[in-house]
VEXDREN-2710 file (C-alpha; in Angstrom, 1 decimal):
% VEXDREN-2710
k/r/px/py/pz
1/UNK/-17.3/-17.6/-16.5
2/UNK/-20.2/-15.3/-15.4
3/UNK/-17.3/-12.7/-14.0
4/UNK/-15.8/-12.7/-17.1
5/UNK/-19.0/-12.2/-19.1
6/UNK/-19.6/-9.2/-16.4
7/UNK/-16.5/-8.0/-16.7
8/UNK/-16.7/-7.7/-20.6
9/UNK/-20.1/-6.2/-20.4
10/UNK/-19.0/-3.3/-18.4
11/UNK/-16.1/-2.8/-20.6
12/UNK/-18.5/-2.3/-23.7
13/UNK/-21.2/-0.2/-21.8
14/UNK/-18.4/1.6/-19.9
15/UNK/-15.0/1.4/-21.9
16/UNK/-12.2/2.4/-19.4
17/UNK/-11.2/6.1/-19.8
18/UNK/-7.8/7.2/-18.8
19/UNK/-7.7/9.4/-15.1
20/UNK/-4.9/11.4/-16.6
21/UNK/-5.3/12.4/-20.2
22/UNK/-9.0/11.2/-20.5
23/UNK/-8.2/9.2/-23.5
24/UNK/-8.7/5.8/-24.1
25/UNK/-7.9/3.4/-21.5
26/UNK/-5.8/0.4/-22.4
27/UNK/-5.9/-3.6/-20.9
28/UNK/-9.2/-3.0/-18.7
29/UNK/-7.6/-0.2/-17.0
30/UNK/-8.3/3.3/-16.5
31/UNK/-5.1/4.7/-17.6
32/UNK/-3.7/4.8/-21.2
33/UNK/-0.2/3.1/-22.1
34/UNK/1.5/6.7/-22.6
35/UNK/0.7/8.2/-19.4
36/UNK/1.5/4.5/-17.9
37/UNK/4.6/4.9/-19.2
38/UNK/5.3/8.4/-17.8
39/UNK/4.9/7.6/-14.1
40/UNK/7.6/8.4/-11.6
41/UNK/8.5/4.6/-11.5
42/UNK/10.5/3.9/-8.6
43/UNK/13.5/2.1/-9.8
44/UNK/16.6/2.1/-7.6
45/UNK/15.6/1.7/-3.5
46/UNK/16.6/0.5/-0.4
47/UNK/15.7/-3.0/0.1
48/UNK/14.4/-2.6/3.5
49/UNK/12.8/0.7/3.6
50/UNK/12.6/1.7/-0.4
51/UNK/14.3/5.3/0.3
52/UNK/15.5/6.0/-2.9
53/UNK/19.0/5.3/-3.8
54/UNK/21.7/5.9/-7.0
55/UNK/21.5/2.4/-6.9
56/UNK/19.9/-1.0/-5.0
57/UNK/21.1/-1.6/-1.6
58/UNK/21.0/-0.8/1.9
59/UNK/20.9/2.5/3.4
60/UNK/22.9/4.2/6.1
61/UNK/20.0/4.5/8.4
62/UNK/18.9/1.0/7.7
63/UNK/22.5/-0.5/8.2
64/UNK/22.8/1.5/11.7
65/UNK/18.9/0.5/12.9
66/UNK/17.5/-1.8/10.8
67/UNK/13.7/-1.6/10.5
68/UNK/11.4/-4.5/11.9
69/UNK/10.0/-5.5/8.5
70/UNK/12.7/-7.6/6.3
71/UNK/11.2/-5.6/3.0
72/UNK/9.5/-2.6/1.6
73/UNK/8.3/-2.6/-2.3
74/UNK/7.3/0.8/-3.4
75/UNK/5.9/1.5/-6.8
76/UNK/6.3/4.9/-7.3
77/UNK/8.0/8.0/-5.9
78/UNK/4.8/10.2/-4.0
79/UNK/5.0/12.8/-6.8
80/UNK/3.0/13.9/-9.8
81/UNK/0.3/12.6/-11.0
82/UNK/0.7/9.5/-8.3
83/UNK/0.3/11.7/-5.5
84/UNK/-2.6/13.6/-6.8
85/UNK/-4.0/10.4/-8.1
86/UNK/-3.8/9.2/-4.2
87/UNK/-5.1/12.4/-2.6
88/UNK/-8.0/11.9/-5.5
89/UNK/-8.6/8.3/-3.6
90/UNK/-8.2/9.3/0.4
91/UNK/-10.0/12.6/-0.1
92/UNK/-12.4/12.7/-2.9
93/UNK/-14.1/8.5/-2.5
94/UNK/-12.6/8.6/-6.0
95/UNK/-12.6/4.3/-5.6
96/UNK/-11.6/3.4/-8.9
97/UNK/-8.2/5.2/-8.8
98/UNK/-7.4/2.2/-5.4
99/UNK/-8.5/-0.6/-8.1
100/UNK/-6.1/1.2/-10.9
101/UNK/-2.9/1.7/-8.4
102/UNK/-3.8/-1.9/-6.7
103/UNK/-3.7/-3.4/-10.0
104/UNK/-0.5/-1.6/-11.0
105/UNK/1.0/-2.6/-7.5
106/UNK/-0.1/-6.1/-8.3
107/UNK/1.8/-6.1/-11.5
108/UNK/5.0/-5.3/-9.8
109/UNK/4.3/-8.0/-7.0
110/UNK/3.7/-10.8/-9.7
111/UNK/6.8/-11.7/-9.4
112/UNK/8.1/-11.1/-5.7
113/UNK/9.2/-14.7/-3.8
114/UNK/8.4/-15.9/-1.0
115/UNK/5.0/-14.8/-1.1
116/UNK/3.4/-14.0/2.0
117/UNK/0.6/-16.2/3.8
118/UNK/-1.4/-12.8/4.0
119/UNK/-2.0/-9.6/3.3
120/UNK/-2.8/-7.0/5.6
121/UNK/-4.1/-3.5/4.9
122/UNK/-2.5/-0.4/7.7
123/UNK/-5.7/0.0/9.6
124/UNK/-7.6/3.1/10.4
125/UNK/-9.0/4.3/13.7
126/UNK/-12.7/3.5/13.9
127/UNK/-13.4/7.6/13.7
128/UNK/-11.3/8.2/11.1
129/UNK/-13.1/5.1/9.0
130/UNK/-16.0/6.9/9.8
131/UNK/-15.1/9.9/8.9
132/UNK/-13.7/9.1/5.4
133/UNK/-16.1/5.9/4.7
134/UNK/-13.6/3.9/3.8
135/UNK/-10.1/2.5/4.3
136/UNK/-7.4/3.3/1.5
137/UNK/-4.9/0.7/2.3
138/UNK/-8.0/-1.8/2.3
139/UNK/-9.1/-0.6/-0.8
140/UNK/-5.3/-0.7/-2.5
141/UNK/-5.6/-4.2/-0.5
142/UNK/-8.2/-5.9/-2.0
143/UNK/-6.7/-5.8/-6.0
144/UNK/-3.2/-6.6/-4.9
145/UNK/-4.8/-10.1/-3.1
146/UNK/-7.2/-11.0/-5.8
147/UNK/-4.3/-10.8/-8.2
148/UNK/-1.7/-13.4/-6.3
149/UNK/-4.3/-15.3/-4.9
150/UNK/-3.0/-14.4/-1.1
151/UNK/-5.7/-14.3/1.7
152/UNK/-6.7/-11.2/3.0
153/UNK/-7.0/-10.4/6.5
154/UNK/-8.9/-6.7/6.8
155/UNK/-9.5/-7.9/10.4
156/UNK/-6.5/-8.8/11.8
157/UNK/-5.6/-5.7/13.3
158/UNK/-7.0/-2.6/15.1
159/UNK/-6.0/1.3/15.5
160/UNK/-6.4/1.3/19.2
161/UNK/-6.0/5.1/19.1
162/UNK/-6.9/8.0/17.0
163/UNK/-3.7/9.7/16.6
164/UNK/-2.9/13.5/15.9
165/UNK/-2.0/13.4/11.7
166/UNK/1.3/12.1/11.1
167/UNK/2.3/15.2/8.5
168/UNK/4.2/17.8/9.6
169/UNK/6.3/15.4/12.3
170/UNK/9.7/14.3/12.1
171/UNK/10.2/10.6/12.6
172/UNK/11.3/10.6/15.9
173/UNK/7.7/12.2/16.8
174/UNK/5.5/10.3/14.3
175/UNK/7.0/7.3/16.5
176/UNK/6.6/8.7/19.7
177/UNK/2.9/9.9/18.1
178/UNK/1.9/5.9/17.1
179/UNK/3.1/4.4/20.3
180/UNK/0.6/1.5/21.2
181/UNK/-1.8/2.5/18.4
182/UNK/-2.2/-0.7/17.3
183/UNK/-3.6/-4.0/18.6
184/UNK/-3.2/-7.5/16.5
185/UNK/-5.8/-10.4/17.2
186/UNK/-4.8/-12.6/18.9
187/UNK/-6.1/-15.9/16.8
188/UNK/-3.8/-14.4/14.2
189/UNK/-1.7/-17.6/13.3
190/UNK/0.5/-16.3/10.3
191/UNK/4.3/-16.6/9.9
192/UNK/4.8/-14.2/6.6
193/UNK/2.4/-10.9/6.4
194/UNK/2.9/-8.2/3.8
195/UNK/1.3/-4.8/5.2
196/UNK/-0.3/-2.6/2.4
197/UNK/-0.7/1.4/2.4
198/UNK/-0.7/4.0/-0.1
199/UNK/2.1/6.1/0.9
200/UNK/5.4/5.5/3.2
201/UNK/6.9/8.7/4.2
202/UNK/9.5/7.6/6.9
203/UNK/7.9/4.5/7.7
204/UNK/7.0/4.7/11.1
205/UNK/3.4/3.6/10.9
206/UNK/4.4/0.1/9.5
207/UNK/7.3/0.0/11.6
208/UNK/4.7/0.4/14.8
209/UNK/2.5/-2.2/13.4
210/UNK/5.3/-4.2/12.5
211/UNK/6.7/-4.8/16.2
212/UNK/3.1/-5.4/17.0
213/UNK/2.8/-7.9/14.7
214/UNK/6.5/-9.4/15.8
215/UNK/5.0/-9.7/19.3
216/UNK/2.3/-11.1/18.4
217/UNK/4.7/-14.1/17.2
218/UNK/4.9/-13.4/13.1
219/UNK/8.0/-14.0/11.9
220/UNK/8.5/-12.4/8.7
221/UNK/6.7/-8.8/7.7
222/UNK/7.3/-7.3/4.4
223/UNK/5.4/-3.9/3.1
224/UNK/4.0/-2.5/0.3
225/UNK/3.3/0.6/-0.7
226/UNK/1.9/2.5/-3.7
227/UNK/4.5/5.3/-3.5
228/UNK/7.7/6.6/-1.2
229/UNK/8.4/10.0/-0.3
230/UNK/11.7/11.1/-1.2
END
């Protein structure tokens, strides 16, 4: 009851103000229902690794080396305005566009059975937290786990290694570049995870956490992401 008074209070002294057009926000968010409706939704996908496809499937990489994580829901193709709206988040402590895109994630997600037992936000090297102040995928995290009532685990695993930037490496390298970068607690007790990021690009982050995560005896690891690189 008190939330919801808060909540309503910031509303009136602080209407929500769209991050695209500036006009009026709609539903609590910061976005209004025209530019929510002009997003580059992304509709058609692999199942496995959300490449995008004429139509739903199973891709010709994913049918000749099928990834480690059984799913991969993406929200949006990484172009404009998501991808600006992202570099806005990772590089300008712009906060309230993770709560926007989290809560949009979420939407998608209200659906999606079996629900995991936890979510799990890709972690970032200790520098690199430093440097930036925050974690994205923690921040995306935390709206997406309010919203279906799944625990969160921001501890569960560790970047063991500050790796060169993934950008500008083909996937064969961005493996080769993530190789043991990532260590999983070992109380972790969990069958079904679902990893969260902002951005999949070939997917070899979460495929390096996700064999971690196998090894470390979970059974099931799905991933989410805000948007997929075509």
């Amino acid at each position: 009851m008190v939330d919801k008074w808060l909540k309503n209070t910031h509303e009136w002294l602080l209407p929500p103000t769209c991050v695209l057009c500036h006009g009026p926000g709609a539903a609590g968010r910061d976005l209004c229902p025209g530019c929510e409706a002009d997003l580059p939704y992304l509709k058609t996908a692999c199942q496995h690794c959300a490449m995008p496809l004429p139509v739903a499937g199973t891709c010709g990489a994913c049918q000749q080396d099928p990834p480690p994580f059984a799913t991969t829901r993406a929200l949006f193709h990484y172009r404009e305005p998501v991808d600006h709206l992202i570099q806005r988040l990772k590089f300008n402590r712009k906060l309230y566009v993770a709560r926007l895109l989290g809560d949009l994630l979420a939407q998608q997600l209200a659906g999606v059975w079996p629900r995991p037992d936890a979510i799990i936000p890709v972690p970032l090297h200790p520098l690199r937290l430093r440097q930036r102040g925050f974690n994205q995928a923690l921040e995306l995290a935390r709206p997406v786990a309010e919203a279906l009532s799944v625990p969160l685990l921001a501890q569960a695993c560790r970047r063991e290694r500050d790796t060169p930037a993934q950008s500008g490496l083909d996937a064969v390298a961005r493996h080769r570049n993530l190789k043991g970068a990532f260590k999983v607690d070992p109380a972790l007790d969990t069958r079904h995870v679902a990893l969260v990021d902002d951005v999949m690009t070939t997917g070899s982050t979460v495929a390096v956490l996700a064999q971690a995560l196998r090894r470390a005896g979970v059974a099931r690891i799905d991933v989410w992401v805000v948007a997929r690189a075509d």
